[in-house]
N, CA and C atoms as a LAMMPS dump frame, in Angstrom:
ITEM: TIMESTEP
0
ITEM: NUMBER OF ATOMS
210
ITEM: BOX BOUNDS ff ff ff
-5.0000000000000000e+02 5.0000000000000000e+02
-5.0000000000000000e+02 5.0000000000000000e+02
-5.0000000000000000e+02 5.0000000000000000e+02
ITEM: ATOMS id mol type element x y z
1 1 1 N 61.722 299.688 348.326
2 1 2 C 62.73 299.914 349.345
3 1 3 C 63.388 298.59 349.711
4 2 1 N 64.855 298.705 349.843
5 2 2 C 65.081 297.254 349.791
6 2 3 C 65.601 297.157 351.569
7 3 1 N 64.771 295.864 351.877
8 3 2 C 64.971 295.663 353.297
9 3 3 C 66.786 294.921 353.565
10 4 1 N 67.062 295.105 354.758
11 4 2 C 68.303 294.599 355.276
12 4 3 C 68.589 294.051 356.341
13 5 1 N 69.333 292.625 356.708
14 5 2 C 69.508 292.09 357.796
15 5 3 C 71.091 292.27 358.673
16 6 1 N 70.713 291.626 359.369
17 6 2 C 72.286 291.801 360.205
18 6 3 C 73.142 290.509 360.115
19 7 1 N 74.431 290.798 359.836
20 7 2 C 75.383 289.799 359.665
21 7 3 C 76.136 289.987 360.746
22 8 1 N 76.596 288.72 362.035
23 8 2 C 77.09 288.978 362.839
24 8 3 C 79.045 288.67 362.36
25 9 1 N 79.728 288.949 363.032
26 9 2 C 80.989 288.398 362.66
27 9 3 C 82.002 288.899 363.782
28 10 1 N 83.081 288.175 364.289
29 10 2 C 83.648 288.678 365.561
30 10 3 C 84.658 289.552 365.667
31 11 1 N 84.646 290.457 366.72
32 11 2 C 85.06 292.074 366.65
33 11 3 C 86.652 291.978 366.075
34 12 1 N 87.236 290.977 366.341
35 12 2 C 88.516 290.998 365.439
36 12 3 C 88.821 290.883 364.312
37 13 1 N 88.068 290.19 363.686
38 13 2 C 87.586 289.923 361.951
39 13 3 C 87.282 291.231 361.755
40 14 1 N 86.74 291.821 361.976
41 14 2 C 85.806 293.408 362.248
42 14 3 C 87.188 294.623 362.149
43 15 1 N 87.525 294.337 363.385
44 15 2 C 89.038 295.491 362.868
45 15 3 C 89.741 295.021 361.99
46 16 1 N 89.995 294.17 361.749
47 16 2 C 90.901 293.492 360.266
48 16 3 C 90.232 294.014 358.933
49 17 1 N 89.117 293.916 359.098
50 17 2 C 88.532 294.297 357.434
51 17 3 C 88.605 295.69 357.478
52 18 1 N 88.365 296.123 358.616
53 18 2 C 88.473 297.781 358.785
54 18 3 C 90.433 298.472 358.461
55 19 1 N 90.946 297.897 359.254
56 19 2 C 92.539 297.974 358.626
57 19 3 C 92.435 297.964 357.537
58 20 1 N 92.045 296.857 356.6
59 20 2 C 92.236 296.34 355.468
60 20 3 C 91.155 297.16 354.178
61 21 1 N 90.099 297.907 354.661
62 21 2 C 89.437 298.913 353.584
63 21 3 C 89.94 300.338 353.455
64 22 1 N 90.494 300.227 354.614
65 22 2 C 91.34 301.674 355.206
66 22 3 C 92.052 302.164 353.183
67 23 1 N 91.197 303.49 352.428
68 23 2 C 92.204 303.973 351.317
69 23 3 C 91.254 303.144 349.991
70 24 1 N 90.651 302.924 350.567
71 24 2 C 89.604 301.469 349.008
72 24 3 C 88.362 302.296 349.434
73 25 1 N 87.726 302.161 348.059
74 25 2 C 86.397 302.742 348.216
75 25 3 C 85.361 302.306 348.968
76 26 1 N 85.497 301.385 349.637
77 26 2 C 84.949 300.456 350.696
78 26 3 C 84.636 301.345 351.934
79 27 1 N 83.427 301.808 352.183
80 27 2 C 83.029 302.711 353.285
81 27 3 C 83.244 302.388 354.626
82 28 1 N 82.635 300.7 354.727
83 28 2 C 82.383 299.907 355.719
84 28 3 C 82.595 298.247 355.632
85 29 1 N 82.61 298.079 356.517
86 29 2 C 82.483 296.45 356.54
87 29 3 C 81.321 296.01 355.79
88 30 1 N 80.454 296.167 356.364
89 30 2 C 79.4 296.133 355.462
90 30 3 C 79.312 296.214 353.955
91 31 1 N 80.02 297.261 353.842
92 31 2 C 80.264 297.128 351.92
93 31 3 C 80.873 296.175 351.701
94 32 1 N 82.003 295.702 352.248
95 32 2 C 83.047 294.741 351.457
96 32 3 C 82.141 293.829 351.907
97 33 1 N 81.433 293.039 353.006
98 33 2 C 80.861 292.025 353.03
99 33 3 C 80.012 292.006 351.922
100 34 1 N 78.994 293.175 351.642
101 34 2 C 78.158 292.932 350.188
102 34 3 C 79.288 292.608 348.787
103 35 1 N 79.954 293.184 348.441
104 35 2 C 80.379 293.218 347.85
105 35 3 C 81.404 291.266 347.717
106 36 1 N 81.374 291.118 348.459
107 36 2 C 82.185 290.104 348.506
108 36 3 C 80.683 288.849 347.781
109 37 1 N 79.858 288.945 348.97
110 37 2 C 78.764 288.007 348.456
111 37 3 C 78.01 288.333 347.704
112 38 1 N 77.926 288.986 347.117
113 38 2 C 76.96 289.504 345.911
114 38 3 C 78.018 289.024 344.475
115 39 1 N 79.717 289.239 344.63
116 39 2 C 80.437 288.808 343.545
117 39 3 C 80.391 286.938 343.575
118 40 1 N 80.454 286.447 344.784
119 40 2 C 79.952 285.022 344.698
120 40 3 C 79.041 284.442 344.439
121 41 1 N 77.782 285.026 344.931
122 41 2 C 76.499 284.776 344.299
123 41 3 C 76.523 284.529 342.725
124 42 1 N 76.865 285.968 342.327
125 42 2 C 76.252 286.128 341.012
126 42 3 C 77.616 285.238 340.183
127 43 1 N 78.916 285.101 340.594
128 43 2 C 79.437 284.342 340.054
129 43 3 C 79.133 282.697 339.116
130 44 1 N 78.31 282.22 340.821
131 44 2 C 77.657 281.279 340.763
132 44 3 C 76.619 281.102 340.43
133 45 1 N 75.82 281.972 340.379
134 45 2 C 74.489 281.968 339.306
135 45 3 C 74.43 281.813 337.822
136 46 1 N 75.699 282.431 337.341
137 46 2 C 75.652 282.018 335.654
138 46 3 C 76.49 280.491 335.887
139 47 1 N 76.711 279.945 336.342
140 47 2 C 77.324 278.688 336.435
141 47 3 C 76.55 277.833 336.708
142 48 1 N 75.566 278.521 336.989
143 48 2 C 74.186 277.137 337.619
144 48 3 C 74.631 277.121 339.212
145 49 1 N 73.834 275.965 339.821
146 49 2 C 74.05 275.573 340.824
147 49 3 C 75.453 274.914 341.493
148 50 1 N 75.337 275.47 342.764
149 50 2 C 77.003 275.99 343.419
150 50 3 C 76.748 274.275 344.268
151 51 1 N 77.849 273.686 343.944
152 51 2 C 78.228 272.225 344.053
153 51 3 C 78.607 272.366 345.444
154 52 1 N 79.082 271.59 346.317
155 52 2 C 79.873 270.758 347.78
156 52 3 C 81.052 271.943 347.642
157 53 1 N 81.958 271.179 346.384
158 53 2 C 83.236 271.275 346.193
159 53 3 C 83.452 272.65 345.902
160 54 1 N 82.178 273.252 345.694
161 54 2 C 82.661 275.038 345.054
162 54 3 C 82.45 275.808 346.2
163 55 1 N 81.054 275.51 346.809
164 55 2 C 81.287 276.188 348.24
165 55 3 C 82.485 275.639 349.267
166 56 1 N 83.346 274.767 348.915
167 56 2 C 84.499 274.459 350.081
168 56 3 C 85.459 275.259 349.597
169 57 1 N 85.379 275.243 348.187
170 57 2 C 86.7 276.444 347.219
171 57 3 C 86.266 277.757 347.877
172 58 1 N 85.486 278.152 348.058
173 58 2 C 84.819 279.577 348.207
174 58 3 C 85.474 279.749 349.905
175 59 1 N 84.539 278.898 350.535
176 59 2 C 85.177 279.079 351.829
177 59 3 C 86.278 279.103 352.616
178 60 1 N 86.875 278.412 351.688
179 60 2 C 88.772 278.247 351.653
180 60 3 C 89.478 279.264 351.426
181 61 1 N 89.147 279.961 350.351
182 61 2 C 89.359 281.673 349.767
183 61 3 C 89.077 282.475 351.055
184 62 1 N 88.29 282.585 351.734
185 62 2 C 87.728 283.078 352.577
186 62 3 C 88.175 282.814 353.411
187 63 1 N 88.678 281.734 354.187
188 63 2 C 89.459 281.502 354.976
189 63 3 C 91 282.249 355.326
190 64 1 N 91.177 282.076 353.62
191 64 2 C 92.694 282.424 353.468
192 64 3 C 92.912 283.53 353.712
193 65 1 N 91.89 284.532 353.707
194 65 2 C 91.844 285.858 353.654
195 65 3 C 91.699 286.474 354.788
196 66 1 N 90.847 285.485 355.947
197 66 2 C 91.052 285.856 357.522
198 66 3 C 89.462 286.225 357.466
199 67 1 N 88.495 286.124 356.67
200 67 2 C 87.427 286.549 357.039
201 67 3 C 86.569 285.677 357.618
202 68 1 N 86.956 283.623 357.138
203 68 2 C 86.406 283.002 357.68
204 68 3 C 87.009 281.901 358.832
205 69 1 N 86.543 281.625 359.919
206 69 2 C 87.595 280.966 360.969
207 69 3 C 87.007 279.049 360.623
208 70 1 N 87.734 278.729 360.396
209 70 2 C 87.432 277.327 360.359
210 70 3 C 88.382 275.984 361.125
């Protein structure tokens, strides 16, 4: 059984991803959040180990997209 934690993130980010799955097979926030880090992870797993400069690329993407506030 696979256990699960809680990812917090703030209620406006929250309706945005919800706007934004609105018609995509994306059930929940929750999905697209897995889905998002599970495609980075494993991205970065056949690449070896995820450098400074790749997690700032990553987070930048993420940024751009409104999911991360920096």
């Amino acid at each position: 059984m696979t256990e699960y934690t809680t990812v917090s993130i703030p209620k406006d980010l929250a309706e945005r991803v919800d706007e934004t799955i609105e018609g995509t097979s994306f059930s929940s926030t929750s999905d697209l959040v897995r889905f998002l880090l599970r495609s980075i992870v494993i991205q970065y797993q056949r690449e070896g180990e995820l450098t400074e400069a790749e997690f700032e690329d990553i987070a930048e993407q993420l940024t751009d997209l409104g999911y991360l506030d920096r």
